[in-house]
C-alpha positions in Angstrom: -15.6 -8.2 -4.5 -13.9 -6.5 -7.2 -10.6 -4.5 -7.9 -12.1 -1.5 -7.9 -13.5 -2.1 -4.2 -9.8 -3.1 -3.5 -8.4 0.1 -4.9 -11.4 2.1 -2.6 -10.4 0.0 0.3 -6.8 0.8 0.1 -7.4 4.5 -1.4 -9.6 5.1 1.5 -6.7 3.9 4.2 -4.4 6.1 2.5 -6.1 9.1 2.7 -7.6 8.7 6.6 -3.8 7.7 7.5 -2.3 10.6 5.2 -5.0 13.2 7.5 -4.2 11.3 10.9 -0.6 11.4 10.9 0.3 14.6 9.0 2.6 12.9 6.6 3.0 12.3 2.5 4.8 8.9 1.1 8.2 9.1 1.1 10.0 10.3 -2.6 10.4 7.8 -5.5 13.9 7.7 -5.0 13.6 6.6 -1.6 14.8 3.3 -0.3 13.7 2.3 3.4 16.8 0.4 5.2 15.9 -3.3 5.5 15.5 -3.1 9.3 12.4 -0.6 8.1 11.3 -3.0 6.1 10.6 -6.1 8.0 9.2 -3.9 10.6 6.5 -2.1 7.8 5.9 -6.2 7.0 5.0 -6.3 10.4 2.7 -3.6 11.1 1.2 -4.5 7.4 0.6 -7.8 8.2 -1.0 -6.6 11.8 -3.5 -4.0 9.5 -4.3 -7.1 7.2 -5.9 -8.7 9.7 -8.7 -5.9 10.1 -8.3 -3.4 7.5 -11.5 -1.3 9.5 -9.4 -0.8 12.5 -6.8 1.7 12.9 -3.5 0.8 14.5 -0.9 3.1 15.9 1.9 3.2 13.7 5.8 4.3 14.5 6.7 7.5 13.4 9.0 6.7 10.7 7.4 3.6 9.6 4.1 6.1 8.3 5.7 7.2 4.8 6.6 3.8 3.7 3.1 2.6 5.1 1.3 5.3 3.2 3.7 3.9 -0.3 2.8 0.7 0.1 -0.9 1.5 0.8 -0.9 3.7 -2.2 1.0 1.2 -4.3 -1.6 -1.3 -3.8 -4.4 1.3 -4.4 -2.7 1.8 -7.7 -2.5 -1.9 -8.8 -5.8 -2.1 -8.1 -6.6 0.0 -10.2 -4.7 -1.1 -12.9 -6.1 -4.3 -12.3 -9.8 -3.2 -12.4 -9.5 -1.2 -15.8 -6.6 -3.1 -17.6 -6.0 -7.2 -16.4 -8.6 -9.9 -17.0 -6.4 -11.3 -13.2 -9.9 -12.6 -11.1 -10.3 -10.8 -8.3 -9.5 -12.7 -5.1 -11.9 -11.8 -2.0 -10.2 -8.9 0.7 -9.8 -11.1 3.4 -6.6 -10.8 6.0 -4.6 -13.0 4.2 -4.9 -11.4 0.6 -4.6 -8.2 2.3 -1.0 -8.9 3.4 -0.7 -11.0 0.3 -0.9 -7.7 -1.0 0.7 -5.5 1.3 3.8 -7.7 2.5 4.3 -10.0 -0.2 3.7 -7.9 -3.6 5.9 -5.1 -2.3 8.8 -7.1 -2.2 8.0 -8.9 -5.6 6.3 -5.8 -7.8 5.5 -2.8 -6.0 8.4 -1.5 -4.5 10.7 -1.4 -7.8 7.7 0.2 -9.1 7.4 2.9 -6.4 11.0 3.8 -7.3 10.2 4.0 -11.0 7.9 6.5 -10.5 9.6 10.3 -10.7 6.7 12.4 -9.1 5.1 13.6 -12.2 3.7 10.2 -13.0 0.3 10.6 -11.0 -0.2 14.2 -11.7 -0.9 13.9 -15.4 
């Protein structure tokens, strides 16, 4: 396992989630109340646990679902060309590792850093 199957895994999710639900991520600027949140930990934590099968998702939970999927598509990324960080194995609990835990301590001030321009260059 390496980052870049990481970033495919995740870059993958984002875009069959993005097609099924008809939705974007939310703006840069956005901030998801905390009640949002703890229930996106939730439903993260739920996808960690089989990242092959697809789980219904609440309406207004999808946009922060979708930044925090392509959040951790972007790390890995970074990762894969930039760190020398080892590459744990995907299994559930990295996964939510990932997508619970690293949003609160990285990802999500780096989602609001971005302005919009940031990936289209």
């Amino acid at each position: 396992m390496t980052w870049q199957d990481w970033h495919h895994v995740f870059a993958e999710l984002t875009r069959i989630y993005m097609a099924e639900w008809g939705c974007q991520p939310p703006a840069y600027n956005e901030r998801a109340s905390a009640s949002d949140e703890a229930e996106c930990d939730r439903w993260c934590a739920r996808l960690a646990q089989n990242l092959g099968e697809p789980i219904p998702a609440p309406e207004h939970l999808r946009p922060w679902i979708l930044a925090r999927l392509v959040s951790a598509a972007g790390d890995a990324y970074i990762h894969d060309r930039l760190s020398d960080i080892p590459c744990p194995a995907l299994t559930p609990q990295n996964a939510a590792q990932y997508l619970v835990a690293e949003w609160h301590h990285a990802l999500r001030e780096r989602w609001r850093m971005f302005d919009g321009e940031s990936f289209a260059e």
